[in-house]
C-alpha positions as CSV (number, residue, x, y, z in Angstrom):
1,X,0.0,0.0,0.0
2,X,1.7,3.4,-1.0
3,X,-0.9,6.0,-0.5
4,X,-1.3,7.2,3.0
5,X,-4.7,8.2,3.1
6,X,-6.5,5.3,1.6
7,X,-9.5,5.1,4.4
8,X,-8.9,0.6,5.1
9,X,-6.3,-1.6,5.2
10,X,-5.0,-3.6,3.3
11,X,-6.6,-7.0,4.5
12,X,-9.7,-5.2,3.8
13,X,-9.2,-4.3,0.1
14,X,-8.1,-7.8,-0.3
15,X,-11.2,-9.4,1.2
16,X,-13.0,-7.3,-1.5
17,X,-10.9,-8.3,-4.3
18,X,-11.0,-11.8,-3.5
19,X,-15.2,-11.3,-3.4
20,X,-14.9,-9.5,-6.7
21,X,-12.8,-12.3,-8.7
22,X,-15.1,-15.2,-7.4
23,X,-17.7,-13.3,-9.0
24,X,-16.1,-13.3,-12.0
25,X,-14.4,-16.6,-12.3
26,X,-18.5,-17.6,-12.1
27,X,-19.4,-15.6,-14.6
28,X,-16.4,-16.6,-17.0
29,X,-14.9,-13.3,-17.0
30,X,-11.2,-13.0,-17.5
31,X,-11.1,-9.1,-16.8
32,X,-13.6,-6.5,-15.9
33,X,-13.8,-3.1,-16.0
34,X,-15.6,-0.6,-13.3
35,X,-16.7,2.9,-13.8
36,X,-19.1,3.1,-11.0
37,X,-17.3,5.9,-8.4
38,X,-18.6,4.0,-5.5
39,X,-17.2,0.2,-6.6
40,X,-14.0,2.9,-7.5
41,X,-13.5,3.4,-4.5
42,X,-14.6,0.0,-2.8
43,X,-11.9,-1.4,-4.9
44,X,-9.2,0.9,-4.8
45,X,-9.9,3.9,-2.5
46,X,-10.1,6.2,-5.2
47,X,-11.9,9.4,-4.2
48,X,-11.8,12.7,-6.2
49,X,-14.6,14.4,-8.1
50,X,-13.8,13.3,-11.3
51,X,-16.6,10.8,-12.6
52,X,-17.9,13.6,-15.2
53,X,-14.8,12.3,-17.8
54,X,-14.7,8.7,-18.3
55,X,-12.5,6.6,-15.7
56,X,-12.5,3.3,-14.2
57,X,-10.4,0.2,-12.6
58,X,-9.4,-2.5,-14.6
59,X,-9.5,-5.7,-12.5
60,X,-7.9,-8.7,-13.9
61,X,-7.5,-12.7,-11.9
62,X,-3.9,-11.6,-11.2
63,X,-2.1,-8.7,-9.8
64,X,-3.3,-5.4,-8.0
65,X,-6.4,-3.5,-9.8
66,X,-5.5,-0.7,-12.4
67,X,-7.3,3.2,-11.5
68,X,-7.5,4.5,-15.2
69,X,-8.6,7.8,-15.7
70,X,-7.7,11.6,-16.9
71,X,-4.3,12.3,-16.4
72,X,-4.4,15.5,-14.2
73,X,-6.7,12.6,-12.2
74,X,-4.2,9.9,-12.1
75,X,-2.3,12.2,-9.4
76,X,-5.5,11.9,-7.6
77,X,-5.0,8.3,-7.4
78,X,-1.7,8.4,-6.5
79,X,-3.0,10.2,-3.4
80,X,-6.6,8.4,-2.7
81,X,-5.3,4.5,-4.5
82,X,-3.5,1.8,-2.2
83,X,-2.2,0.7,-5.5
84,X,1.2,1.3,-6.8
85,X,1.9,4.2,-9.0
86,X,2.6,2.2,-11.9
87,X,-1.0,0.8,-11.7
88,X,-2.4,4.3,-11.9
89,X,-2.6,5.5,-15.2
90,X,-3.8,8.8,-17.1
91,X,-4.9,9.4,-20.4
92,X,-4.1,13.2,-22.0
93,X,-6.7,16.0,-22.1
94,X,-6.3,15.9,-25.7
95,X,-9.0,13.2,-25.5
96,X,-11.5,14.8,-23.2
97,X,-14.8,16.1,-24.8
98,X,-13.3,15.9,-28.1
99,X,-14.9,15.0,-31.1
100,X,-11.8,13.8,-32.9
101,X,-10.7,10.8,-30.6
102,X,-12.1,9.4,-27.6
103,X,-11.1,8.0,-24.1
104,X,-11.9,4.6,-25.1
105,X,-9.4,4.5,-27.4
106,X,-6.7,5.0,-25.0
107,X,-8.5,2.7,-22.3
108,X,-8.5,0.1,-25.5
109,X,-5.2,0.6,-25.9
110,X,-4.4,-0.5,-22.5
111,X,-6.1,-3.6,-22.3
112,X,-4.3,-4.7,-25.7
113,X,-1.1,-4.3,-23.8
114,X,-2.4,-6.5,-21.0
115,X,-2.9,-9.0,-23.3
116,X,-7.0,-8.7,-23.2
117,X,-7.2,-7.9,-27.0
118,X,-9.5,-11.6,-27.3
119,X,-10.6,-11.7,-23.5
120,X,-14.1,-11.6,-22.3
121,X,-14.2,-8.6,-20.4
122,X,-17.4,-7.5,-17.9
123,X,-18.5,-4.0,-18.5
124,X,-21.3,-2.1,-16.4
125,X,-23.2,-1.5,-19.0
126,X,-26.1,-0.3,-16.6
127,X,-24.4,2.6,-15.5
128,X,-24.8,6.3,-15.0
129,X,-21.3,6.6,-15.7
130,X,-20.6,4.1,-19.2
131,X,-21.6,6.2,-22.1
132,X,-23.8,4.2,-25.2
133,X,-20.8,6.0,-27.3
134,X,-18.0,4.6,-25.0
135,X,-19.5,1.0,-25.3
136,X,-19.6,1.7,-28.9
137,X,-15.8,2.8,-29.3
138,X,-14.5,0.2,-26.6
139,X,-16.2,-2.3,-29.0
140,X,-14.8,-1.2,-32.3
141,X,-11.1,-0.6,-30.8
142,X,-11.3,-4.0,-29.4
143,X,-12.9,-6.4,-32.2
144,X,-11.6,-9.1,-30.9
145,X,-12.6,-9.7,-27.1
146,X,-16.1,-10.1,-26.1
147,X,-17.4,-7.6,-24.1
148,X,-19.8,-8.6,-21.6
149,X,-22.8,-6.9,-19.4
150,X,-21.4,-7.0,-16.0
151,X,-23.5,-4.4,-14.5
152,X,-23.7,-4.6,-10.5
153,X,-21.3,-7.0,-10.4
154,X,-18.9,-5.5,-7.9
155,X,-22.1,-3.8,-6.3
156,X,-23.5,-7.4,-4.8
157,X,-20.3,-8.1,-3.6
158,X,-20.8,-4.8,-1.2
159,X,-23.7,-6.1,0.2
160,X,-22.3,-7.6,3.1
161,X,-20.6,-4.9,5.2
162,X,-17.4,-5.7,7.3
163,X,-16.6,-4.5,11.0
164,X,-14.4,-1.7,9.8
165,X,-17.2,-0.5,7.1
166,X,-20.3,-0.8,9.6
167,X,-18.0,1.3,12.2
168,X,-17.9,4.1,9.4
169,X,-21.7,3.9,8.9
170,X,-21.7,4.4,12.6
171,X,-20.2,7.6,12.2
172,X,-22.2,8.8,9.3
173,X,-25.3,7.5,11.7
174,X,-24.2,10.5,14.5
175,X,-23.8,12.4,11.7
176,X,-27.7,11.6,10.3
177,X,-28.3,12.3,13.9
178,X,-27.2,16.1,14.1
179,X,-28.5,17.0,10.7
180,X,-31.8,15.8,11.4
181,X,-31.7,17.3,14.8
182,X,-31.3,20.7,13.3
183,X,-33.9,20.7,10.4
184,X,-36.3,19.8,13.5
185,X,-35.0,22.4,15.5
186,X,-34.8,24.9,12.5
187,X,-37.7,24.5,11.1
188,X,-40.7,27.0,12.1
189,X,-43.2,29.2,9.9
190,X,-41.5,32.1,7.7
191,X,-38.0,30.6,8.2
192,X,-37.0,30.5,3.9
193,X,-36.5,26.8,2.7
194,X,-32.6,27.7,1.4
195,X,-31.8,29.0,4.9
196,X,-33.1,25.9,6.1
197,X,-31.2,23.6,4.3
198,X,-27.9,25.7,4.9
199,X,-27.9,24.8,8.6
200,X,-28.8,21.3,7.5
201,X,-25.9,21.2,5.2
202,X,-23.2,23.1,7.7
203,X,-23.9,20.6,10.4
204,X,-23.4,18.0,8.0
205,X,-19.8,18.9,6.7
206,X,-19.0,20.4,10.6
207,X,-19.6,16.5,11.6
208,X,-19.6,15.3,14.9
209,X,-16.2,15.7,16.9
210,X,-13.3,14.7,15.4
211,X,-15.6,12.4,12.6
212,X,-15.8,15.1,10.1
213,X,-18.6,15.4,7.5
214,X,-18.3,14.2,3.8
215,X,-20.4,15.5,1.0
216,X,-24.2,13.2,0.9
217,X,-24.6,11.5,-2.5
218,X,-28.0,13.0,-2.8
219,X,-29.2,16.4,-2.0
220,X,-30.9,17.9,1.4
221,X,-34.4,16.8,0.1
222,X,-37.0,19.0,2.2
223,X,-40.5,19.5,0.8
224,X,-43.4,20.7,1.8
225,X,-47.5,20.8,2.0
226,X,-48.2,19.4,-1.6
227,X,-44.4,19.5,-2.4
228,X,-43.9,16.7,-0.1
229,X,-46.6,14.6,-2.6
230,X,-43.5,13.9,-4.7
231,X,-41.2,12.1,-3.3
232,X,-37.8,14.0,-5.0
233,X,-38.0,17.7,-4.4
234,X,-35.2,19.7,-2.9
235,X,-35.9,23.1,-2.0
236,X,-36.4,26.5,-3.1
237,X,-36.3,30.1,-1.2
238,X,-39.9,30.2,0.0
239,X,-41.1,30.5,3.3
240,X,-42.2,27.7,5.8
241,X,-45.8,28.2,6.6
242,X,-48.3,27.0,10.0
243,X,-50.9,23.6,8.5
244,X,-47.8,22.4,6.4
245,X,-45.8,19.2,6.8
246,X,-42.5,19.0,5.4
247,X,-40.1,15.7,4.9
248,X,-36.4,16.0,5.5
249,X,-34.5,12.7,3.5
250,X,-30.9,13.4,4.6
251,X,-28.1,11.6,5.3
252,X,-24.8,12.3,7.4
253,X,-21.5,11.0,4.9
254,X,-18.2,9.6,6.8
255,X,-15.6,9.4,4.1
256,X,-18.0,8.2,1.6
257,X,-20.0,6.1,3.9
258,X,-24.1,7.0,4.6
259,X,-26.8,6.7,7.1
260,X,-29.9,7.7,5.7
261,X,-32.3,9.3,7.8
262,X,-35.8,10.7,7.4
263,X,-38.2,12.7,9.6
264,X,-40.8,14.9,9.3
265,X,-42.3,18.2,10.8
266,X,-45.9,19.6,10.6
267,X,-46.6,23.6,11.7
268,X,-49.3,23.6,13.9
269,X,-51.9,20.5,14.4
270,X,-52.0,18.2,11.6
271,X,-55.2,15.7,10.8
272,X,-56.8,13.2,11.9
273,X,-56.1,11.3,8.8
274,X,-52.3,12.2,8.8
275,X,-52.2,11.0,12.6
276,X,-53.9,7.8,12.1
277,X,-51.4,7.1,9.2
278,X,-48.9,8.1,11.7
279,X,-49.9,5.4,14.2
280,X,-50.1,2.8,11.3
281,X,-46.2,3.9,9.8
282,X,-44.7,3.8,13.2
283,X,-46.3,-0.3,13.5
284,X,-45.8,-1.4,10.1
285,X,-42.1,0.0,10.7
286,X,-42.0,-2.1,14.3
287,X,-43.5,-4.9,12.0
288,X,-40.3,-4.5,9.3
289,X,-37.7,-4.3,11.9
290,X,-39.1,-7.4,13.4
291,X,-39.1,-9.3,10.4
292,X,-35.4,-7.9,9.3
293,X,-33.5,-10.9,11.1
294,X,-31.2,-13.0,9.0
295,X,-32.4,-15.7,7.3
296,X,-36.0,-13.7,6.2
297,X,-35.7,-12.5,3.2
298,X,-36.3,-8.6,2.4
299,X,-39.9,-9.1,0.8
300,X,-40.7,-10.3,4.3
301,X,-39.6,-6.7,5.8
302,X,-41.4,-5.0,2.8
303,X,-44.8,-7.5,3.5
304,X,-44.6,-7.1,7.6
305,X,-45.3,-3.4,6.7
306,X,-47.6,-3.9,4.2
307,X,-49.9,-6.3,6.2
308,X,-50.0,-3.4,9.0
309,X,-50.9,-0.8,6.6
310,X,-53.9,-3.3,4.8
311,X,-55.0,-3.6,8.4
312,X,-55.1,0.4,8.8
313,X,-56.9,0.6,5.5
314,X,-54.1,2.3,4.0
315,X,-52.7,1.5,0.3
316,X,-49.2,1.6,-0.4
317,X,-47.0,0.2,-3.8
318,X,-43.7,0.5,-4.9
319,X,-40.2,-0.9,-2.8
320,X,-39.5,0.9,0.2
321,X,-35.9,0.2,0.9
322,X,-32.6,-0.4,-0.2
323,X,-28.9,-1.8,0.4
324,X,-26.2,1.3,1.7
325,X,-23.0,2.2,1.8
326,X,-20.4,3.6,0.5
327,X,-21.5,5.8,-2.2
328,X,-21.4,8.8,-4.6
329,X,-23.8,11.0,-6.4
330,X,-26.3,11.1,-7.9
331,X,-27.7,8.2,-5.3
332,X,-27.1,6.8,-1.7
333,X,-28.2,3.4,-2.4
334,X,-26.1,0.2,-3.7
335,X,-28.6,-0.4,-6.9
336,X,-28.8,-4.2,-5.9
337,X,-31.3,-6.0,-3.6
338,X,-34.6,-4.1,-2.7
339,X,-37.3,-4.6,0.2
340,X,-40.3,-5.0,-1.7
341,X,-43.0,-7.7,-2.2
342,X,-41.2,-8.9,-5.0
343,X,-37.6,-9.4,-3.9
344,X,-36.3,-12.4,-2.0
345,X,-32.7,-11.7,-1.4
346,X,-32.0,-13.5,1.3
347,X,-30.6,-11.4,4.9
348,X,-27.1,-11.9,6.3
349,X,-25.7,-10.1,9.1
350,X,-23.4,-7.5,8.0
351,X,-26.3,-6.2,5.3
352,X,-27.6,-2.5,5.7
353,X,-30.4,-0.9,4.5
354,X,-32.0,2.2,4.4
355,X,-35.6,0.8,5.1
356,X,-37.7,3.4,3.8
357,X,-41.5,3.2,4.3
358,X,-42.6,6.4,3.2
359,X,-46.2,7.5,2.6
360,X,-47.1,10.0,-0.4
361,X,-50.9,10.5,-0.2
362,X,-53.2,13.2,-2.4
363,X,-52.0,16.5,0.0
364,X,-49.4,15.4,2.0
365,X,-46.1,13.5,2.5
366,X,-45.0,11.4,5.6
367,X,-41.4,10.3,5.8
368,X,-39.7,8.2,8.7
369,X,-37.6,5.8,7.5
370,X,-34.4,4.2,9.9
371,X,-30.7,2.7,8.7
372,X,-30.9,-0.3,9.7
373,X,-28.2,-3.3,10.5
374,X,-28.9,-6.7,10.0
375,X,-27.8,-8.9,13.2
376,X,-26.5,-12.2,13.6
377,X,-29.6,-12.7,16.1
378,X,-32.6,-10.9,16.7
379,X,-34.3,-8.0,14.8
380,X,-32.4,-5.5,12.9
381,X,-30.6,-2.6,14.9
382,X,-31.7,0.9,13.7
383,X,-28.5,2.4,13.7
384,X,-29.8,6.2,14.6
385,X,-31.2,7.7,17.5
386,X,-33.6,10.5,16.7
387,X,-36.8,9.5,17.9
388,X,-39.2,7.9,15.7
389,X,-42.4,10.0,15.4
390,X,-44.3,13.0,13.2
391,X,-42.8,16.0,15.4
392,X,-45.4,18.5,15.9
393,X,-44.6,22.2,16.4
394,X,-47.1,24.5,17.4
């Protein structure tokens, strides 16, 4: 390991590694190649803002990973990578955004000198990050090989967390904690939205002690009254007004690492019928968590909560939780199993999830949603400590 500030040691990356190549020996893959920022980083420690130009790690069945990227980048790796500096390489600015050449063409280049010219080589082609052009050049500069949809390959071997990833998520938990804390404490009628989510976003980077705060892969997400009907709305300068509720979806980040955490406020006394749904939320949750025990499977957490809502009289559709982690924008969640009806992956201690039962209705929103742990006994651990409830402020 030659880079200092690569966040785990090396045991760790080559638990990960090891993961990674089973995976592909099982899928007959001689070399893939990653260009998701968060498997990046999972394999290599990579961490720089750079995804917006093409880049990516080259893992073979031998020999350390290769962090490939834009050359002013590649000394980014050589600060962020546990690699060696020869396995950190940068192509030249002639080939970014131009219309001439491309990066592919270079990245091509490289795997020819590896000697992958005829290989089968995994690619993620479902990717925010993997271009329909770059597939198309990667596949003309390399004729010969067989490129092959790998997409979330490295992501299911995150699923699992290990001791030293779960105490990050810790941190970014305390972290969930205090920026929650303050859009509660923050939030009252004529107080604008922007101002609002400043404080959120100053307590998130001013951390907790000495566990300083990383950027969240999604925005402070804080609507309200029929805002908070769409589940993806940020925020605008606007004023908070008395008879609205408004949902905060945040998350604290520990060097890369999440905990999302939801709560929600209402100004003044809010309705029966958002009350009642209250009560049932707050039981179908109890229901999920009790259900979340290794062994069960995620639909049972996502049909736990369901059979309390049916019960309440209350209709619901749609998944309402996900793997997390380590991650980068534009999302906080791994993109593999799901908790919904649906799903069946099967719960091991280690997993984490950001069990999200959130409720949408025709006028309002109601978010409360926990990070959750997965145990080796017993129901899962909710990993933050703001109390679960709608908070009411007069």
């Amino acid at each position: 390991m030659t880079a200092t500030n690569a966040p785990f040691s090396q045991t760790e990356y080559d638990r990960r590694i090891a993961l990674t190549r089973a995976a592909m020996a099982q899928a007959g893959l001689d070399a893939i190649f990653v260009t998701d920022p968060s498997n990046q980083a999972w394999l290599t420690g990579y961490d720089g803002w750079s995804f917006y130009v093409h880049q990516g790690v080259i893992l073979t069945m031998e020999g350390e990973p290769i962090w490939w990227g834009r050359y002013m980048d590649m000394m980014g790796g050589r600060r962020t990578c546990w690699m060696d500096h020869e396995n950190i390489l940068g192509y030249g600015d002639h080939f970014v955004q131009s219309t001439v050449v491309h990066p592919m063409q270079d990245l091509a280049a490289q795997l020819k000198a590896l000697g992958f010219s005829t290989a089968r080589i995994g690619v993620e082609m479902e990717n925010y990050y993997y271009s329909a052009k770059a597939h198309a050049v990667l596949t003309d500069e390399l004729p010969e090989a067989k490129l092959v949809d790998a997409t979330a390959l490295v992501n299911w071997q995150r699923l699992v967390k290990s001791e030293d990833e779960i105490a990050f998520i810790r941190k970014a938990a305390r972290i969930s904690d205090k920026v929650v804390q303050t859009a509660i404490d923050r939030a009252a009628p004529g107080v604008r939205k922007n101002d609002l989510v400043a404080d959120i976003m100053h307590a998130g980077i001013t951390g907790v002690g000495d566990d300083w705060g990383d950027y969240p892969a999604i925005v402070p997400l804080t609507p309200s009254g029929l805002d908070a009907t769409a589940a993806h709305l940020t925020w605008n300068g606007a004023p908070m007004r008395e008879g609205e509720a408004t949902f905060f979806e945040l998350s604290g980040c520990y060097r890369r690492y999440h905990a999302p955490l939801c709560r929600t406020v209402f100004l003044g006394q809010p309705s029966d019928e958002m009350l009642r749904a209250e009560g049932a939320q707050l039981e179908g949750i109890e229901a999920g968590l009790n259900a979340a025990r290794a062994g069960n499977r995620t639909c049972d957490i996502a049909n736990a909560f369901m059979d309390v809502l049916a019960k309440h009289g209350i209709e619901r559709s749609g998944r309402m939780g996900y793997p997390i982690g380590l991650s980068y924008p534009p999302d906080w969640g791994e993109r593999t199993a799901s908790i919904r009806s649906e799903d069946e992956t099967v719960l091991k201690p280690g997993m984490v999830f950001h069990f999200m039962p959130a409720l949408w209705m025709d006028s309002w929103g109601l978010e409360t949603t926990e990070t959750i742990l997965i145990r080796d006994d017993g129901a899962a651990e909710p990993m933050c400590s703001i109390d679960r409830k709608l908070f009411v402020k007069g």
